[in-house]
Every structure is written in C-alpha cells, then in structure tokens.
Backbone as ProteinMPNN parsed JSONL, in Angstrom:
{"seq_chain_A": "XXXXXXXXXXXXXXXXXXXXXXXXXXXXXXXXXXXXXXXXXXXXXXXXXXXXXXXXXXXXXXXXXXXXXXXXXXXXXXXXXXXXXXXXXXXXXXXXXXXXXXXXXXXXXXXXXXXXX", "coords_chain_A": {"N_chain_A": [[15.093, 7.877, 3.366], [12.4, 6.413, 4.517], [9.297, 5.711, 4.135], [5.787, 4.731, 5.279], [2.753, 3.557, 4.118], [-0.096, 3.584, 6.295], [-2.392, 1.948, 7.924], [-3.956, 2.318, 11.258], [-5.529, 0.872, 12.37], [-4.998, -1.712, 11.258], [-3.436, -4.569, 11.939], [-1.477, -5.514, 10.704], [-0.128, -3.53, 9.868], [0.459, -1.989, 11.961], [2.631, -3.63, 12.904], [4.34, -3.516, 11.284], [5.368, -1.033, 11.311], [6.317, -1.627, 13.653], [8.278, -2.843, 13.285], [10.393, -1.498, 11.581], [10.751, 0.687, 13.022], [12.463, -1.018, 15.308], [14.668, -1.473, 13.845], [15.72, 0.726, 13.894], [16.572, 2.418, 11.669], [19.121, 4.565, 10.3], [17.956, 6.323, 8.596], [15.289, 8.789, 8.146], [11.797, 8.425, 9.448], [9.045, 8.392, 7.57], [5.268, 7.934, 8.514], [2.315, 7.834, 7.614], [-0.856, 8.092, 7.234], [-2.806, 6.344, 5.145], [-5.373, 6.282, 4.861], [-6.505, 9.1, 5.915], [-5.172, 10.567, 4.121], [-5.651, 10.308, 1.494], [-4.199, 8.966, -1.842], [-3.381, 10.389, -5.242], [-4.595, 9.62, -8.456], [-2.395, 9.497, -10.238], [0.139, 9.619, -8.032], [-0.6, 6.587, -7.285], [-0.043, 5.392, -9.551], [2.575, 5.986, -9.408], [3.16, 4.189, -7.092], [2.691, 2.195, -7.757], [4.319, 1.074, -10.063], [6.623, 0.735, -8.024], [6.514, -1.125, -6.854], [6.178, -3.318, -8.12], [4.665, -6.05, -10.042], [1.085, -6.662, -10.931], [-1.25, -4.971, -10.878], [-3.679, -5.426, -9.781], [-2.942, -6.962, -7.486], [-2.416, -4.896, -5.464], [-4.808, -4.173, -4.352], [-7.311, -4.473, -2.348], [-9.119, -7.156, -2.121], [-11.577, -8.46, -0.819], [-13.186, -6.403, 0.294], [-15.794, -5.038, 0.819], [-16.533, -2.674, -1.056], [-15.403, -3.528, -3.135], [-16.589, -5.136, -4.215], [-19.306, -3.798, -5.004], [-18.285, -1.662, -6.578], [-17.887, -3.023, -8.868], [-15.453, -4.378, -9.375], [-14.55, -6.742, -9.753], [-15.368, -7.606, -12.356], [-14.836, -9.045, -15.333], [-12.798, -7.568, -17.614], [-12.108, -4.706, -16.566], [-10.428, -2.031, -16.947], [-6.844, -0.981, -15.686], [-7.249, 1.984, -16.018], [-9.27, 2.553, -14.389], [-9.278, 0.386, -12.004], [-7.417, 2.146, -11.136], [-8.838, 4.867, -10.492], [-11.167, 3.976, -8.831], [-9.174, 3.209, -6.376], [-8.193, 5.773, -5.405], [-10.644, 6.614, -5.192], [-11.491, 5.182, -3.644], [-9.87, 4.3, -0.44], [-9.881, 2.386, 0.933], [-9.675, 0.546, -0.018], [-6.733, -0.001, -0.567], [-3.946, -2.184, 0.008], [-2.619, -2.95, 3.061], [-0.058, -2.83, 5.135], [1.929, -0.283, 2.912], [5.583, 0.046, 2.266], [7.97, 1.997, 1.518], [11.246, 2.426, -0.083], [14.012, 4.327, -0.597], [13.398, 4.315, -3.566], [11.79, 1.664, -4.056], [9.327, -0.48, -3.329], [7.374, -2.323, -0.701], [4.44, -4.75, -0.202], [3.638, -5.476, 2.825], [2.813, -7.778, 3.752], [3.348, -10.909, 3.977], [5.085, -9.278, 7.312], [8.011, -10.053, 6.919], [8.572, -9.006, 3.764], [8.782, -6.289, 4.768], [11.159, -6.813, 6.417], [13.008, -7.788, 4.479], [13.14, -5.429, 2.498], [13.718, -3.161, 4.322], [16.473, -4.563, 5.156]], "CA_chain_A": [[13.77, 8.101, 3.919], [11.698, 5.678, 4.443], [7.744, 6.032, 3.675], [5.046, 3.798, 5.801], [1.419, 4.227, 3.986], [-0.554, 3.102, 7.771], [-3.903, 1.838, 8.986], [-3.653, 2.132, 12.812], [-7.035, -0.48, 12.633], [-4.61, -3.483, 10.931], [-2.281, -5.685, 12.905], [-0.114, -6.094, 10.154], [0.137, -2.286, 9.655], [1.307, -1.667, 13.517], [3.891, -4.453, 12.933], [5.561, -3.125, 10.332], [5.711, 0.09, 11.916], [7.199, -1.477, 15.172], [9.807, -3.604, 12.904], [10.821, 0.089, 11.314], [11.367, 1.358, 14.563], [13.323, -1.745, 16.098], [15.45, -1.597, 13.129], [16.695, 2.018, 14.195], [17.562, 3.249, 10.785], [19.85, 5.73, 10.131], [17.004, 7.643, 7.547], [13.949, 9.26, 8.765], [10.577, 7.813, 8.639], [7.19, 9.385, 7.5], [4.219, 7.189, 8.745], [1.337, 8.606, 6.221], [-2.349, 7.19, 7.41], [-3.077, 6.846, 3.556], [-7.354, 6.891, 4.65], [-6.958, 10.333, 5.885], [-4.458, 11.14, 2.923], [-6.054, 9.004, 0.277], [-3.379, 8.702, -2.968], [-3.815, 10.592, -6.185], [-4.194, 8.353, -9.471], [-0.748, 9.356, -10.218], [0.822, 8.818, -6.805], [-1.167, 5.183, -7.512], [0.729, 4.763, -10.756], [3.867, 5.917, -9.135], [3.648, 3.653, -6.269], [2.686, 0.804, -8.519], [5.628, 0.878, -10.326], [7.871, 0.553, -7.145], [5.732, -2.769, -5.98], [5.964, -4.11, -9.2], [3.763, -7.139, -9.789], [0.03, -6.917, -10.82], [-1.653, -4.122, -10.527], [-4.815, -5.926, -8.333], [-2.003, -7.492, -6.387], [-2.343, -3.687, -4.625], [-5.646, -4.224, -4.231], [-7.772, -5.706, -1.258], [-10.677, -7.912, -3.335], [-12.35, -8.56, 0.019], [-13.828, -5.749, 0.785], [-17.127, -4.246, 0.189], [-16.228, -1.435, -2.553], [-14.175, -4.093, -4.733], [-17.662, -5.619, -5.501], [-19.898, -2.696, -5.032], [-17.746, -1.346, -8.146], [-18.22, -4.14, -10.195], [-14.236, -4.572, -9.957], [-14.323, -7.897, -9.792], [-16.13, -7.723, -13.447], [-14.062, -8.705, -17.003], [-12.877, -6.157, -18.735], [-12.141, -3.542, -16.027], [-9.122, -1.688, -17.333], [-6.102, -0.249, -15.192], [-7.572, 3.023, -15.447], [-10.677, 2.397, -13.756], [-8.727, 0.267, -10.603], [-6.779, 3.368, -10.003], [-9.683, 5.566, -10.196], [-11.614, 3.003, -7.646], [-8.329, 2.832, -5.325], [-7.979, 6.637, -5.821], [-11.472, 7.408, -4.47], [-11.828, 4.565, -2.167], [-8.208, 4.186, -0.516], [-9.832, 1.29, 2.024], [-9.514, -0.543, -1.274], [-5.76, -0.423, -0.759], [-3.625, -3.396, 0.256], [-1.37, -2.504, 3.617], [0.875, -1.423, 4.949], [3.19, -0.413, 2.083], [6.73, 0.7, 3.019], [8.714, 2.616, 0.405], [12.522, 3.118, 0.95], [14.764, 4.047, -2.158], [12.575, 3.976, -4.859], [11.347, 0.528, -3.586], [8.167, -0.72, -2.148], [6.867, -3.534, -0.673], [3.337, -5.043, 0.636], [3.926, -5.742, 4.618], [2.027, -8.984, 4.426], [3.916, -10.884, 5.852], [6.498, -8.394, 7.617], [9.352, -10.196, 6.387], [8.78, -8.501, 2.869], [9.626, -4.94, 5.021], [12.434, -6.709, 6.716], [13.806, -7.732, 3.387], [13.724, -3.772, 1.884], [15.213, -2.334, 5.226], [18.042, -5.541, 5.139]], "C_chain_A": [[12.936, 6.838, 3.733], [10.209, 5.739, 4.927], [6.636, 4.553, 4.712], [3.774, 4.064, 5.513], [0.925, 2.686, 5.083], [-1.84, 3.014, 7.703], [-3.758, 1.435, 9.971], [-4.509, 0.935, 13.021], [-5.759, -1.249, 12.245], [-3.196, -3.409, 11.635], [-1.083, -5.322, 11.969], [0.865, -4.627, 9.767], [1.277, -1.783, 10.782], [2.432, -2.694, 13.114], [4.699, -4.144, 12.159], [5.612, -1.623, 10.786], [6.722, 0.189, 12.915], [8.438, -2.295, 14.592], [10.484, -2.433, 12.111], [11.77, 0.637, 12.429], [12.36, 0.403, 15.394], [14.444, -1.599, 14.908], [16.514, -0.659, 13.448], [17.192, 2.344, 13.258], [17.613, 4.366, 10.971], [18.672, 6.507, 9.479], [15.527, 7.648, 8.457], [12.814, 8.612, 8.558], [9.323, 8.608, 8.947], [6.313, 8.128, 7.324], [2.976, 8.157, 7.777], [0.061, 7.381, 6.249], [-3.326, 7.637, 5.762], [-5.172, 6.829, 3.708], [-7.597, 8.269, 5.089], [-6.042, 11.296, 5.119], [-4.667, 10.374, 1.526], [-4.852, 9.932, -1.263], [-4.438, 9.389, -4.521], [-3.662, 9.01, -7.061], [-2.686, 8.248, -9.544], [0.06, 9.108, -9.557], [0.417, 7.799, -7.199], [0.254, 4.655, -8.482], [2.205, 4.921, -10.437], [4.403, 4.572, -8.043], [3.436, 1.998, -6.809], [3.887, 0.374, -9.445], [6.927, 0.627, -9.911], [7.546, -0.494, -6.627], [6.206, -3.527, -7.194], [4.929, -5.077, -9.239], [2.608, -6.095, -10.949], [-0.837, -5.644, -10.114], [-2.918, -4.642, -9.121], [-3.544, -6.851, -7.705], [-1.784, -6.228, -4.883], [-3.569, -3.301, -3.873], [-6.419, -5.259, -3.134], [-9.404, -6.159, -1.899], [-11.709, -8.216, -2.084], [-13.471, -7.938, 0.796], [-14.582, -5.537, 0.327], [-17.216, -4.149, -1.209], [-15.803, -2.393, -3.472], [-15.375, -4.451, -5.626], [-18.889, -4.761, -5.7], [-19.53, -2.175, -6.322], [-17.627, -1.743, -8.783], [-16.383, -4.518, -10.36], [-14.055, -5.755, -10.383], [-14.661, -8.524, -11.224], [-14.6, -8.237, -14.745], [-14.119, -7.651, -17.116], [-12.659, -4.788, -18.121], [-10.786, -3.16, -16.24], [-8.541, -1.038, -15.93], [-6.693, 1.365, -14.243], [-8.587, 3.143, -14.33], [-10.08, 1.832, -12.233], [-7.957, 1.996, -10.118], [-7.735, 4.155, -9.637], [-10.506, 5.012, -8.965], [-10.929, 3.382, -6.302], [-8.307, 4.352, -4.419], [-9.464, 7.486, -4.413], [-11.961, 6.277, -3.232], [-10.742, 3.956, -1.9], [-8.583, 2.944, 0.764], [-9.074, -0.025, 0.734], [-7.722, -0.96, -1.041], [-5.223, -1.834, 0.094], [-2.582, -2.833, 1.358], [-0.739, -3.218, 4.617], [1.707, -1.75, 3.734], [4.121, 0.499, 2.302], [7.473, 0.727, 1.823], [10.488, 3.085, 0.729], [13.64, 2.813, -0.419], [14.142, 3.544, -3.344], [12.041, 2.915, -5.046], [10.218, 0.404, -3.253], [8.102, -2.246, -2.033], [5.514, -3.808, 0.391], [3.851, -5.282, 1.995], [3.184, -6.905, 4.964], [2.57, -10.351, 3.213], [5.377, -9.69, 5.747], [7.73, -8.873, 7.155], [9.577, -9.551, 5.093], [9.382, -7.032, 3.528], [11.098, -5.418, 5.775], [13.334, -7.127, 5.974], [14.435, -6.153, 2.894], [14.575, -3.205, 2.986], [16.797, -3.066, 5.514], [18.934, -4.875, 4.142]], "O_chain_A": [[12.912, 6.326, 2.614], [9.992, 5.815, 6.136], [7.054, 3.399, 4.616], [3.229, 4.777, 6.356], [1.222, 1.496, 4.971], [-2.488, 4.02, 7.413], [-3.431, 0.252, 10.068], [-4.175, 0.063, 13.822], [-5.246, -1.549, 13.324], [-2.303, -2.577, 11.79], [0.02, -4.93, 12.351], [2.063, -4.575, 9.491], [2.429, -1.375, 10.632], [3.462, -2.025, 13.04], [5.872, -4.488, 12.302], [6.376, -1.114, 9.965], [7.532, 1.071, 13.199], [9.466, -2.432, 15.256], [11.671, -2.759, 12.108], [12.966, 0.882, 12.588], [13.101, 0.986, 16.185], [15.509, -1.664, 15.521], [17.726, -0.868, 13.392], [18.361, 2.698, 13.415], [16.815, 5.144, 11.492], [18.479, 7.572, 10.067], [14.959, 6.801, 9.148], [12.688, 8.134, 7.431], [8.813, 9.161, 9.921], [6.426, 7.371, 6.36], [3.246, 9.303, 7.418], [-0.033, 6.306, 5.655], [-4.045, 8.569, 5.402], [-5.989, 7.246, 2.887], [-8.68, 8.779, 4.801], [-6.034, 12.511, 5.311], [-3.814, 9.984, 0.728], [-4.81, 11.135, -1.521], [-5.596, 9.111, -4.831], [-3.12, 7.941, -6.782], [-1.943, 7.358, -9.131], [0.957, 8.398, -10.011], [1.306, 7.542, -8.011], [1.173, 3.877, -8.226], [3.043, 4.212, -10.994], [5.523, 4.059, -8.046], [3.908, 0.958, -6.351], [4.284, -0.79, -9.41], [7.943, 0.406, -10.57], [8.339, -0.946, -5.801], [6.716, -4.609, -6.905], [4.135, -4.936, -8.308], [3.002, -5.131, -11.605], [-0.972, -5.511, -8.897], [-2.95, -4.297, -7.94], [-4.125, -7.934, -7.631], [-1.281, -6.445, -3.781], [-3.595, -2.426, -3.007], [-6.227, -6.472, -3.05], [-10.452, -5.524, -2.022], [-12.876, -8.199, -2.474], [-14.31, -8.432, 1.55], [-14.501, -5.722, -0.887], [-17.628, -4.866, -2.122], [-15.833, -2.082, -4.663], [-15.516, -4.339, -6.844], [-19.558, -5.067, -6.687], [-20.382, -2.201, -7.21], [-17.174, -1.138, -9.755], [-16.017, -4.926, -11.463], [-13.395, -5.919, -11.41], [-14.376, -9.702, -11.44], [-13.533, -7.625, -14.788], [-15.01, -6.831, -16.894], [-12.895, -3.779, -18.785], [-9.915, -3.886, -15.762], [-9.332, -0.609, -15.091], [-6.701, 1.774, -13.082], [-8.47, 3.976, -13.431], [-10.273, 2.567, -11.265], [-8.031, 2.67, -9.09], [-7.761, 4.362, -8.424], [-10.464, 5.758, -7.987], [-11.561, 3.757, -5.313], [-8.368, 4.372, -3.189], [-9.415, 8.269, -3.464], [-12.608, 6.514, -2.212], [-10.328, 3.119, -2.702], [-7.66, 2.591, 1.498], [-8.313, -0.992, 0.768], [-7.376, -2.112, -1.306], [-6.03, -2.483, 0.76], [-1.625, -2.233, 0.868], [-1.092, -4.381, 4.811], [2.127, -2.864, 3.423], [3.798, 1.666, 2.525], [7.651, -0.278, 1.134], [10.853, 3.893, 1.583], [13.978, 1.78, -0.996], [14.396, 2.501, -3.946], [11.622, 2.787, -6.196], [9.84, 1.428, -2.683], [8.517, -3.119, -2.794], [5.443, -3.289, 1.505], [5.071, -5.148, 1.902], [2.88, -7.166, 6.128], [2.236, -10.578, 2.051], [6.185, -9.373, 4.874], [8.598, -8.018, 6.976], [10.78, -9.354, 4.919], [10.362, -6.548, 2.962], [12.058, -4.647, 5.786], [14.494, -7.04, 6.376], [15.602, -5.762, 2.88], [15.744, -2.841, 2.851], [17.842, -2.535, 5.888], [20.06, -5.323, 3.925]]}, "name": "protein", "num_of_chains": 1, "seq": "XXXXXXXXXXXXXXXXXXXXXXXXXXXXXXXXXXXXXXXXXXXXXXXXXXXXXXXXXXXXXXXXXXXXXXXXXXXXXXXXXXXXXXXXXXXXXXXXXXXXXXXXXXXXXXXXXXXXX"}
C-alpha cells in the first residue's frame, strides 16, 4: 500500500501523485488530503519516525502559523511542534508518501521515485 498525505493547491504534491500513478504499482494507493484529515499527535510521531531526520525537517518554517506560534523561538520542545503541526496541519511539509513502513518528503520527486524504485 502505498499512502500519499496531498495538497491539491501544491505543484509538488500533484507530481508526486502523477509519478505514483505512472509507476503503475502493483499495491493500492490511498491519496489522504491531510488539511481535511489533519494528523493526530501520535499519527505525527508515527509518521516521524518513518521520515527519519529532524523533527522541523517535517515542518514548513515559512508559513504564517510557524511564527504566529512562536515556533521559531529557543526552547520549543518536540511536544509542542507536534501539538502546533497537529492543530495546524498547513504547517506540514508535502507531499509525504509512505510505502512499507517508509516515508519520504516529495521535494524533489526523486525522493518518491527512490521509495517506489
């Protein structure tokens, strides 16, 4: 199975959707528009553990909310980004494509055409 959390708004989102689909795998895929399914903490912590890296590596620092919430501050623990990401899921970083206990950011698409290779 392979997992696609989607924002139809970003480029890079649709492209890794349409390199999914040219690929033609054999396993099913669930597209999952994670702003009108926003991620528990725990989904967070699960899907952070399949990216590996850096927890703000999951994180988009550009937007609004990152500095609205003071994220950008010292001293903001773990818990607090997930809670952030959790209740504001623009905050996330996408597309991320999950396939065998795997993930990877989609920017650039060659990281999803590494996991489906």
């Amino acid at each position: 199975m392979i997992t696609i959390y989607h924002n139809p708004r970003c480029s890079k989102s649709r492209a890794a959707c349409d390199l999914v689909s040219a690929a033609k795998a054999k396993e099913p895929v669930e597209v999952i528009e994670y702003l009108k399914q926003p991620f528990s903490v725990d989904q967070l912590r699960a899907l952070h553990a399949m990216l590996g890296g850096r927890l703000r590596d999951m994180i988009r620092t550009g937007e609004s909310e990152y500095t609205e919430l003071g994220l950008d501050a010292t001293g903001v623990t773990d818990d607090q980004l997930y809670e952030a990401i959790a209740g504001h899921p623009v905050l996330l970083q996408r597309p991320i494509v999950v396939r065998d206990g795997r993930a990877v950011i989609g920017r650039p698409t060659e990281n999803v055409a590494a996991l489906l290779g």
